[in-house]
N, C-alpha and C positions, 0 to 999 in steps of 0.2 A: 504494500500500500504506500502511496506515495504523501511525503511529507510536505505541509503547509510551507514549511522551511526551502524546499526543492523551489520554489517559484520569489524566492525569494533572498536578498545578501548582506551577508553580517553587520549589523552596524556598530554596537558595541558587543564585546567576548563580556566573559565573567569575570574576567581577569579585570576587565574596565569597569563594570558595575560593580567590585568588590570596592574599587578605588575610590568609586563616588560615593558609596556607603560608607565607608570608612571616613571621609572628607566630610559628610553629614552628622557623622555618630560625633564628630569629634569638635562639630560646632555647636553642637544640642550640651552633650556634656561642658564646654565650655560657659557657653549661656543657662546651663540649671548645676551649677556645680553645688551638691548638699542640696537640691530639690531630690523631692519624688513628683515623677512626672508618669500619667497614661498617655498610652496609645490609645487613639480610635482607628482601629482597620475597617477600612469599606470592602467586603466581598465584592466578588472574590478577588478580583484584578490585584490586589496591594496586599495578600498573606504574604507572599516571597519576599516582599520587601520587607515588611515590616516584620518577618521573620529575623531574616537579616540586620534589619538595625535595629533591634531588641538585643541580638547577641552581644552587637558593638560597642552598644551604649553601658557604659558602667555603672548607670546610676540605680536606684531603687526607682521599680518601675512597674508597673500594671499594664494593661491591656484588652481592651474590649472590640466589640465586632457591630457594625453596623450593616444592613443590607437594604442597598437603595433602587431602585429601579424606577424609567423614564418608562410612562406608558406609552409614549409613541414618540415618534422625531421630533423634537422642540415642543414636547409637552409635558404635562405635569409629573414632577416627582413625585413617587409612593416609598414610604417608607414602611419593609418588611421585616427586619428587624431592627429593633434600638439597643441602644446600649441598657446595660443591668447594673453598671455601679455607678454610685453616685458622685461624680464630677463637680460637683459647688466645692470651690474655694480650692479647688486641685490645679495643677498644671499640667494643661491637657496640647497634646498634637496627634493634627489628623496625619494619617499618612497615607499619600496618595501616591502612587504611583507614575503617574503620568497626567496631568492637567490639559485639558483644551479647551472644552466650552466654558468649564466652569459652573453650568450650571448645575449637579448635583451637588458640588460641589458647595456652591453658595446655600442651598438646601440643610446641607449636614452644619454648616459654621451657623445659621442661623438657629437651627433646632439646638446645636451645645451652646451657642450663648446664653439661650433662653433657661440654661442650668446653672446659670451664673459662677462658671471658672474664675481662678483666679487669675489663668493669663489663657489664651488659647490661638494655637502658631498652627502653620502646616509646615508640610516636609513633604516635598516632592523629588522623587527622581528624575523625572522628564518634565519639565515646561513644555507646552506649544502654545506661547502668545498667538499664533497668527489665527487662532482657532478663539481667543478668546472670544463668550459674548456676553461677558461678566467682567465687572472689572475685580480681578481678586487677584491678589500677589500673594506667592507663596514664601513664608519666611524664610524657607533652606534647599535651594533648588542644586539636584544634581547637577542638572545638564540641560542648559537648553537647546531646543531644534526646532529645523524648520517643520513645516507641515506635512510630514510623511508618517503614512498607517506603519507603525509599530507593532510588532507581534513577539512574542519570548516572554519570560521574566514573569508570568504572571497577565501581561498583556492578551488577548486574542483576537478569534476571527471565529465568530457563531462559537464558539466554548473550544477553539483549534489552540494550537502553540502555546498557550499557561506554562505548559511544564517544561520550555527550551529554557537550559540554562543561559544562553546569548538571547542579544536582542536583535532581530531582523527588520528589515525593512525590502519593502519591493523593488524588484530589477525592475530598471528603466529600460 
């Protein structure tokens, strides 16, 4: 059976996403040094990551799971699961994997505000500004790029390539 991957050429190894996790892990721990900080994981696209910079992060830390879904192209967010621990007065980051539209995005920072953190930051692996249609900046971005479909790392294509350790992008 032929690989998602097969139509597609390396754009970063793991070799390269360990470096920009690492380069994240160690600006988070700088910026909460003596905090305990949560994670919020948005299923599924951001376990590998935030698997990843869990490991990295040396601070006393938690971690909760959200699961978001867009009922249709540019339409409403539903929210199917929430998070279970209580977040007021904690210091919370989302971990995203990859940003474009923003607009779930903007969904999840508006529903943890509304739990009144004590600070609340994102951490992105991948920017894509040119996708924005939200204006939201993420506090600790790996790596930004242009506007090309990403697939690896937890990324896919209808539920394909999550589990490529590299990250892909399509031959031109």
């Amino acid at each position: 059976m032929a690989q998602i991957k097969d139509e597609m050429t390396s754009f970063l190894s793991k070799d390269d996403i360990a470096k920009l996790v690492s380069k994240l892990a160690t600006q988070i721990e700088n910026d909460y040094e003596g905090k305990e900080i949560i994670f919020i994981c948005p299923l599924r696209g951001s376990m590998h990551f935030t698997a990843d910079l869990m490991r990295k992060v040396g601070l006393m830390q938690q971690v909760d799971f959200v699961y978001l879904q867009s009922t249709e192209k540019g339409g409403a967010i539903r929210m199917t699961k929430d998070i279970s621990i209580n977040i007021a007065h904690k210091h919370v980051i989302i971990v995203e994997e990859v940003i474009d539209t923003a607009r779930t995005l903007s969904f999840l920072q508006s529903r943890l505000l509304a739990s009144n953190p004590a600070s609340l930051k994102i951490v992105t692996l991948l920017d894509k500004p040119a996708r924005r249609e939200l204006p939201i900046r993420a506090d600790y971005i790996g790596k930004t790029i242009e506007d090309r479909y990403v697939i690896g790392y937890g990324m896919d294509s209808e539920e394909m390539g999550r589990n490529y350790a590299d990250i892909y992008v399509l031959k031109n």
